[in-house]
N, C-alpha and C positions, 0 to 999 in steps of 0.2 A: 711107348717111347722109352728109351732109355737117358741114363741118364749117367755120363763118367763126371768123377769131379776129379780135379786138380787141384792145387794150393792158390793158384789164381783166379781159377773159370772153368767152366762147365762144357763139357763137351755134349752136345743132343743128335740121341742119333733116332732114326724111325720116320715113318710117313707121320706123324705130326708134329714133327722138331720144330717147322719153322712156326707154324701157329703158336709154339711156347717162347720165340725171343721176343724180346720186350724194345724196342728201339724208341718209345717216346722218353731214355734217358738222354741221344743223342742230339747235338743239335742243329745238326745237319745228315743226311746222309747221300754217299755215292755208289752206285754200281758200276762196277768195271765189266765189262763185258769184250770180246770178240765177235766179228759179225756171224760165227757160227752160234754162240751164246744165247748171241742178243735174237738170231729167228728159231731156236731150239728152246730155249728154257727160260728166256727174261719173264715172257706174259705169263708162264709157270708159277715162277719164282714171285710176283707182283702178286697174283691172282690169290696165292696162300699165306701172305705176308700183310704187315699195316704199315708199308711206308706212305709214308708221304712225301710227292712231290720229289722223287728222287732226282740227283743227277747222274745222268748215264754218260759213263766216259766207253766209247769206244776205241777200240786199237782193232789193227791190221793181225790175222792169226800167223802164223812161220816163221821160221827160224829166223827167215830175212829180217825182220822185225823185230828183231834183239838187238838193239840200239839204244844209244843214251838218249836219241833224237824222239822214242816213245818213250820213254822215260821222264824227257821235259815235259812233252805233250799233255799227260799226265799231272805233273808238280804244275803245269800252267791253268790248268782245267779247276785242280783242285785250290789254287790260289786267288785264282777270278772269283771262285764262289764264297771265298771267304772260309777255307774249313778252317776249324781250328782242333784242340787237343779234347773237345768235347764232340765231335765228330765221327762218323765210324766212313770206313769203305768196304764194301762186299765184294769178294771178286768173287764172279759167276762164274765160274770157266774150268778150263784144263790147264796143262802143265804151264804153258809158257803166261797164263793170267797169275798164277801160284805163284812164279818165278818174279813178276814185275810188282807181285804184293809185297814179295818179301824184301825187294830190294825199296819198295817206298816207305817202308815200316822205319829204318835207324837214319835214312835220307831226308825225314823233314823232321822242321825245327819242333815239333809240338810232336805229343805222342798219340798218334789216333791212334783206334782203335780199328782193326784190319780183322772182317770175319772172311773164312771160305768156304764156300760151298763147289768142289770140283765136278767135274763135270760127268763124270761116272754115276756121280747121287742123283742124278735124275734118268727117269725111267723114259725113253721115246715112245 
């Protein structure tokens, strides 16, 4: 495994990245996913990982689907649960999961913490 560092955080890259993040700082966490995602890589991503009890937000994958209307979806899903600024979200996924991480990253009121894993880093 490698390992970049930042001035903030750590980047890990390698077939045992995900067994080195440590998520019992969080205290909660969600997965974003696509229904491409979620029957490709979720039981993957689960299977190599120590979440616990995640919540899985599902979205619609296409362009069409670039709405504010996924967007709430989303802010509604993760407000029911109660996240707060101790909180992480993963988005599983490809471009347009990347695109709706970044736009909930300065959109809510607390600052979670938004990891990615795109959708290329996994092997079929």
């Amino acid at each position: 495994m490698k390992v970049v560092q930042s001035q903030t955080y750590d980047i890990l890259i390698g077939e045992d990245s995900l067994q080195n993040i440590n998520l019992s700082k969080y205290s909660a966490a969600a997965i974003l996913v696509d229904e491409n995602t979620k029957m490709h890589c979720l039981d993957i991503f689960l299977s190599k990982t120590q979440v616990d009890s995640p919540l899985i937000i599902e979205i619609l994958s296409g362009e069409t689907n670039k709405n504010i209307s996924t967007c709430q979806f989303i802010w509604e899903k993760l407000t029911s649960a109660q996240f707060d600024r101790n909180s992480i979200i993963i988005n599983l996924g490809g471009v347009l999961l990347v695109i709706w991480a970044d736009l909930l990253h300065p959109a809510t009121k607390e600052e979670l913490t938004i990891s990615k894993f795109p959708q290329h880093y996994w092997q079929w």
